[in-house]
GURO-328641 format. One record per residue (C-alpha): residue number from 1; x, y negated, z. Coordinates in pm, 1 decimal, padded with zeros to 6 digits, m for minus. Layout:
<dolos>
DOLO  num         X         Y         Z
DOLO  NUM         X         Y         Z
...
</dolos>
This chain:
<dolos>
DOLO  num         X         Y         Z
DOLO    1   01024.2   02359.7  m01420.1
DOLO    2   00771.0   02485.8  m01143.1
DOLO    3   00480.1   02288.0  m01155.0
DOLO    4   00320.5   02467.4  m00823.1
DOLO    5   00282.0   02259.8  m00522.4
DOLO    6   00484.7   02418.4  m00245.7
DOLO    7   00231.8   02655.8  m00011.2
DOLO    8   00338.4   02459.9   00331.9
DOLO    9   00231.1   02153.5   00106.9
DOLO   10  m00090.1   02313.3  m00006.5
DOLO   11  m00148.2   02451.5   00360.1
DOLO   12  m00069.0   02155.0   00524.1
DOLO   13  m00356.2   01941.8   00330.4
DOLO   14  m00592.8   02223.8   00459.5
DOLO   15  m00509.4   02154.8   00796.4
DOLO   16  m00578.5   01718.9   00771.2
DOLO   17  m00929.4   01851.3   00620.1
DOLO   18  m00998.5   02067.6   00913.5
DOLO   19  m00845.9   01785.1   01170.9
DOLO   20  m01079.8   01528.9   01011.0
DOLO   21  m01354.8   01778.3   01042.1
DOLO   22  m01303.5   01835.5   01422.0
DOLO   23  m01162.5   01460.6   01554.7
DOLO   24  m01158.4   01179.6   01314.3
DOLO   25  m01529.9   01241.9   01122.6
DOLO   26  m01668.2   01274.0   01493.3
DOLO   27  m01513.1   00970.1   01655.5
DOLO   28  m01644.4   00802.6   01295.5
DOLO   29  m02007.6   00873.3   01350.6
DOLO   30  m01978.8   00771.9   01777.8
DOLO   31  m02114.1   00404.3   01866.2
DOLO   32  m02215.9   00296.2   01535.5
DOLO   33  m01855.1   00315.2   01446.8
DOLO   34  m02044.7   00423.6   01111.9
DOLO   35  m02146.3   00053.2   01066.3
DOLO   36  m01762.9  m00023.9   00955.2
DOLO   37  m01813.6   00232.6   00686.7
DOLO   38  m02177.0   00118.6   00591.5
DOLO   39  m02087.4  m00113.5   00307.2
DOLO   40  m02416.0  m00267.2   00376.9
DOLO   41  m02277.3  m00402.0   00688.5
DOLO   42  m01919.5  m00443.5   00592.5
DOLO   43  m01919.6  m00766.4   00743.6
DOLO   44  m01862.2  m00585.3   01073.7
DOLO   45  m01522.4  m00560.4   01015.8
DOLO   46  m01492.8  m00916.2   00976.1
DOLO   47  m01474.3  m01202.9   01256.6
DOLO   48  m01610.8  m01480.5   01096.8
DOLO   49  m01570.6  m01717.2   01381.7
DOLO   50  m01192.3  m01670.6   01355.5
DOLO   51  m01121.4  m01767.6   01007.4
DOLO   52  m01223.9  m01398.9   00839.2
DOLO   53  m00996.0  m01227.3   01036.4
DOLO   54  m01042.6  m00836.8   01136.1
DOLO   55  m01311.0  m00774.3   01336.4
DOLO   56  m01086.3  m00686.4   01742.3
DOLO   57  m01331.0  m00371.4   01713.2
DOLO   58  m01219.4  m00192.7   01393.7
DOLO   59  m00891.1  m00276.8   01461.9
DOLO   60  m00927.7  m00092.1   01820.8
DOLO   61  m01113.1   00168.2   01610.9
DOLO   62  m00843.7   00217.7   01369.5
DOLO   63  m00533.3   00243.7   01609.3
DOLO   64  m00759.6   00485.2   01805.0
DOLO   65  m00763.0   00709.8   01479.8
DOLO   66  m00401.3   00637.6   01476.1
DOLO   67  m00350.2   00735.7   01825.2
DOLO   68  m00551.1   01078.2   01768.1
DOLO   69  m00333.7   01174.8   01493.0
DOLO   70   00006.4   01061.5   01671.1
DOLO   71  m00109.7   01307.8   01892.4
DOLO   72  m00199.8   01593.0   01644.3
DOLO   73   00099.6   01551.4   01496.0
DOLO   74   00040.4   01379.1   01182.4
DOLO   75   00092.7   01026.8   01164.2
DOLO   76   00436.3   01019.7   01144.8
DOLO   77   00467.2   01329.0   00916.9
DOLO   78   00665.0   01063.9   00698.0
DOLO   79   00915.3   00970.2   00944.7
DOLO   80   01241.8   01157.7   01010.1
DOLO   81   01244.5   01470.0   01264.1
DOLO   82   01465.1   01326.9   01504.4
DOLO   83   01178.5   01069.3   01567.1
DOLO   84   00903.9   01322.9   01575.6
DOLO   85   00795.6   01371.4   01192.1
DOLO   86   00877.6   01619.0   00986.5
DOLO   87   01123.1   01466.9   00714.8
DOLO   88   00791.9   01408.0   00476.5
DOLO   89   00905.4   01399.0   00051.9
DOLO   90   00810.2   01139.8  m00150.9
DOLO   91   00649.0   01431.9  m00340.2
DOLO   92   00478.9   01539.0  m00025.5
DOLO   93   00332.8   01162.4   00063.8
DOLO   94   00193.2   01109.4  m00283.6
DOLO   95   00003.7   01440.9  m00322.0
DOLO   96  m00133.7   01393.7   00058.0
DOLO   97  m00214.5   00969.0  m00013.5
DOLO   98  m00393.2   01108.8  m00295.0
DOLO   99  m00586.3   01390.0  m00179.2
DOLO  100  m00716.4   01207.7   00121.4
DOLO  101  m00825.3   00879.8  m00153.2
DOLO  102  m01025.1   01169.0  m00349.3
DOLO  103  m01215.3   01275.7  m00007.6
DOLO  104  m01375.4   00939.8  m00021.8
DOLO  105  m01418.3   00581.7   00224.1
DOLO  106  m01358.7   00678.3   00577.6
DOLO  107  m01152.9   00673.3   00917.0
DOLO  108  m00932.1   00919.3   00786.3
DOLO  109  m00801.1   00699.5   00507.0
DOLO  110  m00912.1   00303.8   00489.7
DOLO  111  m00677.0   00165.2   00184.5
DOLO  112  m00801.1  m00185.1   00257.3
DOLO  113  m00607.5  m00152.5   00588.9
DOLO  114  m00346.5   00040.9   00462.0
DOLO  115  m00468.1   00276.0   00708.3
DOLO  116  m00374.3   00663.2   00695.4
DOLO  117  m00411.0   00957.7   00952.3
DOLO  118  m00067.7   01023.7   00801.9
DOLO  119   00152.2   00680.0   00859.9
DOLO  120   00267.4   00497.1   00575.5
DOLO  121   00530.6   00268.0   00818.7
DOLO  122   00727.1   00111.9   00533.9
DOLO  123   00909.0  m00135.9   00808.3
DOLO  124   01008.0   00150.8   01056.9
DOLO  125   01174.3   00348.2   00716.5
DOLO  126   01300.4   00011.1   00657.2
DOLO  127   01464.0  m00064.8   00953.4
DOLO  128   01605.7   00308.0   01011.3
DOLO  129   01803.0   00251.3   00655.4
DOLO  130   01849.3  m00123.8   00666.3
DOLO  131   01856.5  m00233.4   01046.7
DOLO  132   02194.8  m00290.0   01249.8
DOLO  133   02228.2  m00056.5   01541.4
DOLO  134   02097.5  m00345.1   01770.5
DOLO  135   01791.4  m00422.2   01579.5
DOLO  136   01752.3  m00019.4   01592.8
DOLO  137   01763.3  m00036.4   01982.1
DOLO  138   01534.5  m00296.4   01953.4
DOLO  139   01294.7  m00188.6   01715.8
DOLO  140   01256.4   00189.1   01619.3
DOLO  141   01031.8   00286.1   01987.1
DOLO  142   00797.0  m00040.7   01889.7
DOLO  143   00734.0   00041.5   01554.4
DOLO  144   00764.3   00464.1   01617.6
DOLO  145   00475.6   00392.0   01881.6
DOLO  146   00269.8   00079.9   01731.5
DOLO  147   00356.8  m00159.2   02028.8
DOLO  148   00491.4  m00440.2   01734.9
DOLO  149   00525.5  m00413.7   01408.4
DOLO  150   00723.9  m00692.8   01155.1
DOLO  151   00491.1  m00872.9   00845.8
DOLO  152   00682.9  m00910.6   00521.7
DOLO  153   00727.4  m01256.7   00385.9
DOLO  154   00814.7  m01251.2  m00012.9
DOLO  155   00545.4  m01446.2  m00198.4
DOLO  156   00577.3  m01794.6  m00220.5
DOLO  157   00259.4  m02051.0  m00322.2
DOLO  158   00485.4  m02163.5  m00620.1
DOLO  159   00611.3  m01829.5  m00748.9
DOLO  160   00466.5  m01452.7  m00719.6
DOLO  161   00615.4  m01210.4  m00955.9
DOLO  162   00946.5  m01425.1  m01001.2
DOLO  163   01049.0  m01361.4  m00618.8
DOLO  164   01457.8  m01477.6  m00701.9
DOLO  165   01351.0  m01816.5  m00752.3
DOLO  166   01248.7  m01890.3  m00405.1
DOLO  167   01218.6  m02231.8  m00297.7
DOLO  168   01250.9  m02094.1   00099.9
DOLO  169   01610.8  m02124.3   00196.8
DOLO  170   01851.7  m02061.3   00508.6
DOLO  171   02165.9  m02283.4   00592.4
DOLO  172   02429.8  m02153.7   00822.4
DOLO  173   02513.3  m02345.9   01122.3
DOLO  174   02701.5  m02164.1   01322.1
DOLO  175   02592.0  m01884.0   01497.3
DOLO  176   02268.3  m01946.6   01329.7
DOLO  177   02031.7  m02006.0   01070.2
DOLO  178   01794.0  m02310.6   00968.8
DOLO  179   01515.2  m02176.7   00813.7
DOLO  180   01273.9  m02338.9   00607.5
DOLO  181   00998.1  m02337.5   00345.4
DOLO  182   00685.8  m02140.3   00287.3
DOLO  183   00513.4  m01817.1   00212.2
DOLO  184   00168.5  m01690.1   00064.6
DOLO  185  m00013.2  m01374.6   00106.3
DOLO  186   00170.6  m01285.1   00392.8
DOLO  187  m00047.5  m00959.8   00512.9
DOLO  188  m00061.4  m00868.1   00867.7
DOLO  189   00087.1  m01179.7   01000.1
DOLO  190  m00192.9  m01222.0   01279.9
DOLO  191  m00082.3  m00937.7   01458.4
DOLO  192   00289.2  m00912.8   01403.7
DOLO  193   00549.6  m01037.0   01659.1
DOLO  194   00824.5  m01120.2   01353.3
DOLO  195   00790.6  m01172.3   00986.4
DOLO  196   01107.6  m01019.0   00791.6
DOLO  197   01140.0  m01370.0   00557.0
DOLO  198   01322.1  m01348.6   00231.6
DOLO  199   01530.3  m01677.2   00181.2
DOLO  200   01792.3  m01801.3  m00058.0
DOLO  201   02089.0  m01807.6   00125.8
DOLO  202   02353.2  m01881.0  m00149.6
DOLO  203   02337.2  m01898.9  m00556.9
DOLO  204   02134.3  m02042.7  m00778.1
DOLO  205   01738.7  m01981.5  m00879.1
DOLO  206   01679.7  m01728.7  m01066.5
DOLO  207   02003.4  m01489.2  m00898.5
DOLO  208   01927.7  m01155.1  m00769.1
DOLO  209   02235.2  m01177.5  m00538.5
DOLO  210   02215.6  m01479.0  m00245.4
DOLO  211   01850.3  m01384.0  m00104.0
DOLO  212   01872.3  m01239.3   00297.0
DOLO  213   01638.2  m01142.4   00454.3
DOLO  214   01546.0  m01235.4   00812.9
DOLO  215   01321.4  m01123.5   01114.1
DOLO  216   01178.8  m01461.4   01205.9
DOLO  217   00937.7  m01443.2   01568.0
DOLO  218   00570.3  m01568.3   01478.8
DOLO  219   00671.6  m01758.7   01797.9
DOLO  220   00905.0  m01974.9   01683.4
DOLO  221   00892.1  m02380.6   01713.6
DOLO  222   00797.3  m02450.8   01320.8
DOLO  223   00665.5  m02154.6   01269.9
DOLO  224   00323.9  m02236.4   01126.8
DOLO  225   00011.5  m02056.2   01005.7
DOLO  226  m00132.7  m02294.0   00786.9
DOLO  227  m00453.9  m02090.4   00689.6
DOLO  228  m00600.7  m01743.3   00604.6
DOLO  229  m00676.2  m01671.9   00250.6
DOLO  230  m01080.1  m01533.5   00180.4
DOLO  231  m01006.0  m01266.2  m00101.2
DOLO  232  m01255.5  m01052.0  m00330.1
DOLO  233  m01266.3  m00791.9  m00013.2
DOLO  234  m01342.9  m00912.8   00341.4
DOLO  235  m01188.6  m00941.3   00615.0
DOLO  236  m00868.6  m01077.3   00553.7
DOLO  237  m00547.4  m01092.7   00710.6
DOLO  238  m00349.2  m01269.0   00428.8
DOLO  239  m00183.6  m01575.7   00574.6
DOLO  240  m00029.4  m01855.2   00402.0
DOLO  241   00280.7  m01997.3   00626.3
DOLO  242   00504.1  m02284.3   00661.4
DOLO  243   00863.2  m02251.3   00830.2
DOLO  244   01011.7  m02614.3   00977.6
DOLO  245   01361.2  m02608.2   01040.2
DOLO  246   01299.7  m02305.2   01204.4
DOLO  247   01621.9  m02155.8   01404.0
DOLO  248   01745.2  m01793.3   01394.9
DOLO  249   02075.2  m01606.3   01540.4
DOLO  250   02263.4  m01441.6   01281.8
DOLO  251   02129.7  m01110.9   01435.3
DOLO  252   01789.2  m01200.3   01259.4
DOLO  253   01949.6  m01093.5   00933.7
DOLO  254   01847.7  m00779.1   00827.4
DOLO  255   01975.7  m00551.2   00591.5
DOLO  256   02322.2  m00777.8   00543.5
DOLO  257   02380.6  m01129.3   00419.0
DOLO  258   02232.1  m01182.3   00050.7
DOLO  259   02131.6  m00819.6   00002.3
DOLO  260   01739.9  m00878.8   00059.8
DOLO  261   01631.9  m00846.9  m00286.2
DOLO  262   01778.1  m00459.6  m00234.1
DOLO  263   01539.9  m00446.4   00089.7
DOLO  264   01211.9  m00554.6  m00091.5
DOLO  265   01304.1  m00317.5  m00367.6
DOLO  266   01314.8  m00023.6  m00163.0
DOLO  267   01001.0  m00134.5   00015.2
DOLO  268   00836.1  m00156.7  m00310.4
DOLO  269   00940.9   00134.8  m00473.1
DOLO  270   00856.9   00314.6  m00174.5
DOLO  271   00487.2   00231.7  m00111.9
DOLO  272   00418.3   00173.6  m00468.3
DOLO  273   00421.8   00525.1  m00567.4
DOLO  274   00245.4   00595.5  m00260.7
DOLO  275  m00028.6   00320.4  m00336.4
DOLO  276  m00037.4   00486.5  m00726.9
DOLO  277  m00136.6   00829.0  m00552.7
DOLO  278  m00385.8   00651.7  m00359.3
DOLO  279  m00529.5   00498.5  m00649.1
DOLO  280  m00542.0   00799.6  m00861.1
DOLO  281  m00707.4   00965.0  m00591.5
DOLO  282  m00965.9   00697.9  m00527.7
DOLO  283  m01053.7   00717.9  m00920.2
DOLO  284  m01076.0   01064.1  m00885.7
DOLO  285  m01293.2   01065.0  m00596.1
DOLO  286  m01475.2   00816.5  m00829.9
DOLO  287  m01480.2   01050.2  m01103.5
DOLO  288  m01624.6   01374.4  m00902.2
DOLO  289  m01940.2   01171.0  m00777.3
DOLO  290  m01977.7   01044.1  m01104.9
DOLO  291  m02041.7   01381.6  m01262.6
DOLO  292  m02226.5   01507.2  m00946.3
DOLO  293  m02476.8   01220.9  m01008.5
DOLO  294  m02529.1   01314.3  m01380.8
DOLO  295  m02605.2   01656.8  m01299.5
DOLO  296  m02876.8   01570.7  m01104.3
DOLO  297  m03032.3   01243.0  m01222.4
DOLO  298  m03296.8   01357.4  m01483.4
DOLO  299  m03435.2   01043.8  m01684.4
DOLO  300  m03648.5   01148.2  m01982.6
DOLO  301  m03694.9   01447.9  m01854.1
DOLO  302  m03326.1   01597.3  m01897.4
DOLO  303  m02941.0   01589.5  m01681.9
DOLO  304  m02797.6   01227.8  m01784.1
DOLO  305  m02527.3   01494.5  m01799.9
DOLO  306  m02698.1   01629.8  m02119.4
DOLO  307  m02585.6   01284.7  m02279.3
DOLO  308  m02242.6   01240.0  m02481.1
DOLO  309  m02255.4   00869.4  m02376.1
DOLO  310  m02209.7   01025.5  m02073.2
DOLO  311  m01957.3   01283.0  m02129.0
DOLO  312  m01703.0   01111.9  m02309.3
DOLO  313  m01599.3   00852.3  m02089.3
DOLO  314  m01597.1   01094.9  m01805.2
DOLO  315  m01375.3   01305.7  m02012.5
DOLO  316  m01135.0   00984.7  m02091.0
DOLO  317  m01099.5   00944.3  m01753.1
DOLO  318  m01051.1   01292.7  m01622.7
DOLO  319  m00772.2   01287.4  m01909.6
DOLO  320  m00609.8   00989.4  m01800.7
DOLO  321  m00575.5   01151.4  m01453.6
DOLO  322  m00474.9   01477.8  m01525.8
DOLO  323  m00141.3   01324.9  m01687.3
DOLO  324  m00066.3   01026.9  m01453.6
DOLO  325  m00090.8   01275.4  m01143.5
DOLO  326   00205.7   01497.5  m01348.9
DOLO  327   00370.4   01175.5  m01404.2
DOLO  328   00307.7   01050.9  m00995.7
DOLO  329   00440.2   01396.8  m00886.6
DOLO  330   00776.8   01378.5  m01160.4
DOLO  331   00851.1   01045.1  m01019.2
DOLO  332   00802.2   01157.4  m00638.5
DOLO  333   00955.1   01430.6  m00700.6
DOLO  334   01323.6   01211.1  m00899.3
DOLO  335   01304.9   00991.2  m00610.4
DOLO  336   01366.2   01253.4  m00388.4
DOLO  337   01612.4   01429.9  m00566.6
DOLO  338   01815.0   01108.3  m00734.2
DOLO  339   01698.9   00873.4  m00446.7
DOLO  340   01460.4   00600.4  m00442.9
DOLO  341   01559.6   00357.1  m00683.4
DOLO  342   01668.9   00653.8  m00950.7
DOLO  343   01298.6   00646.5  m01125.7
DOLO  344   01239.6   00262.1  m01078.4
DOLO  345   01117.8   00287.2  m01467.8
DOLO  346   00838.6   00564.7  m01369.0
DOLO  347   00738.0   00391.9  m01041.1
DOLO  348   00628.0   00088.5  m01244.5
DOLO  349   00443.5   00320.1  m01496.0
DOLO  350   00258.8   00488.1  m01209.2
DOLO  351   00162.5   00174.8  m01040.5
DOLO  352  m00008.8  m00042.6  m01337.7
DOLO  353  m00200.7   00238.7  m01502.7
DOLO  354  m00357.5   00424.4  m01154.3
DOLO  355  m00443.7   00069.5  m01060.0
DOLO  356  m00599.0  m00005.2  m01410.7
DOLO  357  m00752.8   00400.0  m01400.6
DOLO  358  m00890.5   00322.8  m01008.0
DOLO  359  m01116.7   00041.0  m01153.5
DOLO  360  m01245.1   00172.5  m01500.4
DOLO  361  m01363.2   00441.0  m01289.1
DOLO  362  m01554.8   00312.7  m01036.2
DOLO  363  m01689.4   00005.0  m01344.2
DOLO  364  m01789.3   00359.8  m01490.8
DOLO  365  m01905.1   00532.5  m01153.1
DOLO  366  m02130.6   00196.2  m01134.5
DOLO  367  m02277.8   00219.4  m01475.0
DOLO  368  m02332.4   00573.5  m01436.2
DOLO  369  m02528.1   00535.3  m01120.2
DOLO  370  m02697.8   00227.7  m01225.4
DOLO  371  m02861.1  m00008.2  m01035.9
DOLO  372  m02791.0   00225.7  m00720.0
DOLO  373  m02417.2   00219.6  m00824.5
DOLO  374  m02382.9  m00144.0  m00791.5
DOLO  375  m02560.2  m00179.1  m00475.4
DOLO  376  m02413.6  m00146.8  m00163.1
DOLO  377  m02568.2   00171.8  m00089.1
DOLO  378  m02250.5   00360.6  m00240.1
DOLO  379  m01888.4   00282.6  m00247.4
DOLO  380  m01839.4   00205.0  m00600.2
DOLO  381  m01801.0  m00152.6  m00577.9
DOLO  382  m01636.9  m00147.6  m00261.4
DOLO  383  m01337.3   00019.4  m00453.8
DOLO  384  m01367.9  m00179.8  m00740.1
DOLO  385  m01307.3  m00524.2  m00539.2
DOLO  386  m01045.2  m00340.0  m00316.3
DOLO  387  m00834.1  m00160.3  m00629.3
DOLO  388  m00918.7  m00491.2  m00790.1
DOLO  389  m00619.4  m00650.8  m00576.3
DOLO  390  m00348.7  m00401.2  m00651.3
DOLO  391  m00391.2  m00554.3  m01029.9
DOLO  392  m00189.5  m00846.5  m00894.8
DOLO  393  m00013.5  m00727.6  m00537.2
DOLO  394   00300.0  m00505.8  m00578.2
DOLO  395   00395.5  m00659.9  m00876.1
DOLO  396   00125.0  m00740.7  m01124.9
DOLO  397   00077.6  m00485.9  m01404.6
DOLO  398   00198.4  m00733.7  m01652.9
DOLO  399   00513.7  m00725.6  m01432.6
DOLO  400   00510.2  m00359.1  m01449.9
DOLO  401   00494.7  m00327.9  m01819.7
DOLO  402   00782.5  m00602.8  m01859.2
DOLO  403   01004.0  m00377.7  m01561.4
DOLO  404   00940.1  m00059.6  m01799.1
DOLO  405   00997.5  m00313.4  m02124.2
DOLO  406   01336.2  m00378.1  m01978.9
DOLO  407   01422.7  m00062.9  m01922.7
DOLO  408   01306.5   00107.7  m02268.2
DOLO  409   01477.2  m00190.4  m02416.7
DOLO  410   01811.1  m00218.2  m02252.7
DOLO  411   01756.8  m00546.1  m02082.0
DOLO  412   01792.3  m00369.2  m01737.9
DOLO  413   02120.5  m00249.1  m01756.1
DOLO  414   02004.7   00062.1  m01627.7
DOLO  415   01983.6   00413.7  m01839.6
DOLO  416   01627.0   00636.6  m01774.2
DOLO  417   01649.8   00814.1  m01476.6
DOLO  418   01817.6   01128.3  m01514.6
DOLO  419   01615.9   01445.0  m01634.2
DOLO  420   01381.1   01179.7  m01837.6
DOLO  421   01387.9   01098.6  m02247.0
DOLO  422   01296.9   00807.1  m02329.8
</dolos>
């Protein structure tokens, strides 16, 4: 096996370090934009006066950024050529989400956002493999260009990890649907113009089969945003909402009639191994300053790097990412060769320990720096309370570790993906 990283690859993540050089670290330091990226004023990105929301600046800021790299040719690097990317691998997205994590906080890469020079548009990959040739028509240009964009409605306030029992149903009545019930955590929600809602269409609690999913308008009599949820890491944009005998055409169903648990699976296998990169690269990142610090700090007269209270966890952690990036890259690498649900096992791996990896180091990169390291002066803690989330989101890592139980143990009815041992 050839454990080089393809030379377009390698070439290709020298060229987003020179275009953040020349356009996005330049439009970052212009008209305070810097103050977004001060974590001493982080409360510029918030608007306080509408319910924590996202400040209407560092939004405009961000899909500026966006807009600059549309127009380099790098956002959509992702998306399919016929659309103007350039048919990006799994592979390819997790070594490039990491190595722009490692650079550091900035324009060029805000994970609180889920913001990326190079898109990560889970709903327009969606909706090219899922979406009937009318929604397509309806849909790709929006979401190719960032006119509209569709939320995802999953979590419920009653149940989290055990999405097939779903209190939120839809009845047929004729040529439509009744929706109704409720959602939690339902990101993005203030600025989309639909929310693709999972409901239980037929079968019991608890079935995998019987859940569809529907794009619902935000506009919709009985529609409802019933408040925005204040988190660890300001702002937010993580609604809870209520649906009220809410009415739908059977066009609104997306991805076919009681396949939606299929949908969300793909979405989450998808952007979890992306959001695993992006972890291991923020713990790097973590990591590097870490031992830059100890090099030059000099208590007592000598390095702190001098210290083997220093060294070893440093080394722990430097260990820890040395094999989960092999393991990131494998499982990229299966997906794209046995398709995206062949390494389902892996992808769960990847995503509970980078998560768990992302905040030892920057607890350590705190310590390490002391009382400078928990200040807001560096980025430590900002990474801490943002990596802090993905402990729960995507599937919690006790949900993980079951997923990769089942598998190990037979209870998935699935064999390892193929070139693995178990």
């Amino acid at each position: 096996m050839d454990f080089e990283l393809p030379a377009d690859l390698t070439a290709y993540l020298a060229e987003l370090d020179d275009f953040i050089e020349r356009v996005i670290e330049p439009l970052e330091k212009s008209n305070d934009n810097v103050r977004f990226f001060d974590h001493r004023r982080e409360d510029a990105r918030t608007d306080w006066d509408r319910g924590g929301l996202p400040n209407h600046e560092w939004e405009a800021l961000l899909a500026e950024s966006r807009r600059l790299a549309d127009e380099a040719g790098h956002y959509r690097f992702p998306y399919p050529k016929e659309y103007g990317g350039k048919d990006g691998s799994n592979l390819a997205m997790a070594v490039i989400r990491e190595h722009l994590a490692a650079l550091g906080l900035g324009l060029h890469n805000d994970l609180q956002n889920e913001h990326s020079i190079v898109g990560n548009n889970v709903a327009l990959l969606l909706m090219l493999h899922y979406g009937s040739e009318e929604q397509k028509a309806d849909w790709v240009e929006d979401l190719l260009n960032g006119r509209r964009y569709f939320a995802f409605g999953i979590t419920e306030p009653a149940h989290g990890s055990d999405a097939t029992y779903m209190e939120t149903t839809a009845v047929r009545d004729g040529d439509e649907w009744v929706l109704n019930g409720e959602k939690t955590w339902n990101t993005g929600i203030h600025l989309a113009s639909h929310d693709m809602v999972m409901a239980r269409t037929s079968g019991e609690a608890g079935d995998g089969h019987g859940i569809t999913a529907f794009l619902v308008p935000t506009d919709s009599p009985g529609f409802t945003i019933e408040q925005y949820l204040w988190t660890f890491n300001m702002p937010t944009d993580h609604a809870h909402v209520s649906f009220t005998d809410i009415r739908v055409p059977n066009s609104a169903v997306f991805g076919g009639e009681g396949r939606g648990l299929q949908v969300v699976q793909h979405f989450f296998n998808e952007n979890r191994i992306r959001q695993a990169a992006s972890s291991l690269g923020a713990a790097q990142f973590c990591i590097n300053a870490s031992i830059g610090y100890a090099k030059e700090r000099a208590p007592f007269g000598k390095p702190l790097a001098t210290n083997q209270g220093i060294q070893f966890p440093i080394v722990e952690l430097q260990t820890q990412c040395e094999m989960l990036r092999a393991l990131i890259r494998q499982t990229a690498w299966q997906m794209d060769t046995y398709g995206v649900f062949a390494a389902s096992r892996n992808v769960s791996m990847c995503n509970y320990w980078s998560n768990r990896l992302c905040c030892e180091a920057a607890d350590r990169a705190m310590q390490i720096h002391g009382g400078l390291g928990y200040s807001r002066h560096k980025p430590f803690e900002h990474i801490y309370r943002h990596h802090r989330r993905y402990r729960i989101t995507e599937g919690s890592e006790e949900i993980q570790m079951r997923r990769v139980a089942g598998y190990l143990f037979g209870f998935m009815g699935q064999e390892a993906p193929k070139g693995v041992t178990t």
